[in-house]
C-alpha positions in Angstrom: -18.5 -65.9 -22.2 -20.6 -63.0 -24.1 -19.8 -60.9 -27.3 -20.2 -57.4 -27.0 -22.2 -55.4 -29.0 -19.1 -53.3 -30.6 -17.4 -56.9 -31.6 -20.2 -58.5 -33.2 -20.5 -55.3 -34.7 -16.8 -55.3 -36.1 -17.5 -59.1 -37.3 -20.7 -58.2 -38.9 -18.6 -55.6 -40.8 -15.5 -58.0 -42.1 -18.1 -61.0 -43.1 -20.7 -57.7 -45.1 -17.2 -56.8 -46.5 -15.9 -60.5 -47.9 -19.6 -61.1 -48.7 -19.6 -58.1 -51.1 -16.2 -58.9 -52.5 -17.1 -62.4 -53.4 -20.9 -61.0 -55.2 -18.7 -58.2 -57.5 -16.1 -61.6 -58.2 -19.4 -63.1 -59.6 -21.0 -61.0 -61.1 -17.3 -59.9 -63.0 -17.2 -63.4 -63.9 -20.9 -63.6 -65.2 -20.4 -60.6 -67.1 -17.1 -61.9 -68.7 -19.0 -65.1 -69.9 -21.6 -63.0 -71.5 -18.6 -61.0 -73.2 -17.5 -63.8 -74.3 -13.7 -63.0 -73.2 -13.8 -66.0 -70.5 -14.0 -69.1 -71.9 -14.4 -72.8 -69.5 -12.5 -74.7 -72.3 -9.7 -73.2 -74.5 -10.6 -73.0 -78.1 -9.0 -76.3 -80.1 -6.9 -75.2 -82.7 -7.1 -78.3 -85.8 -4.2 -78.3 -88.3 -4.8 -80.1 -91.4 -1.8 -81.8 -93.3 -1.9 -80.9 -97.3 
């Protein structure tokens, strides 16, 4: 069994297109971080009894 050139073109394509999807995801996240809008832990809120 071979491949043909048009196929392996056509799966070049879809993995170039997931493989750009998932760098802008990154980078989106990245950039969020350094906003400061995404945050790994939620912020602890401490109440204090008067």
């Amino acid at each position: 069994m071979t491949a043909d050139r048009n196929g392996l073109g056509v799966l070049g394509l879809i993995f170039g297109g997931i493989t750009v999807a998932v760098t802008l995801m990154a980078a989106m996240v990245v950039m969020g971080h350094i906003d400061g809008t995404l945050a790994l832990e939620a912020p602890t809120v401490v109440a204090m009894a008067q």
